[in-house]
C-alpha angles and dihedrals in degrees: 000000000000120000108256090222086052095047090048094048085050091057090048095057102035085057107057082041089061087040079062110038087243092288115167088198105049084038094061093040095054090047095055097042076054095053096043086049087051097043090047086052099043122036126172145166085248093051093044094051099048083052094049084057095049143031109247116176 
């Protein structure tokens, strides 16, 4: 029997993968269009500090 929480986790993936027909190189775009939304929204001295050890872009 698969885990609920993995198969949840599978569906998840295989659907941005399919939102981006499956696509490497949209899918990293929109990830990272989504990280850069989320750090602009939320920024904190943990966040700042993981950022100041390594380059995130």
């Amino acid at each position: 029997m698969i885990d609920e929480t993995l198969q949840e986790l599978w569906s998840v993936k295989d659907n941005l993968a399919k939102e981006h027909a499956y696509d490497l190189d949209s899918l990293v775009d929109y990830l990272k269009k989504k990280y850069n939304l989320e750090r602009e929204t939320i920024q904190t001295p943990v966040l700042s500090s993981i950022e100041s050890k390594f380059e995130i872009t």
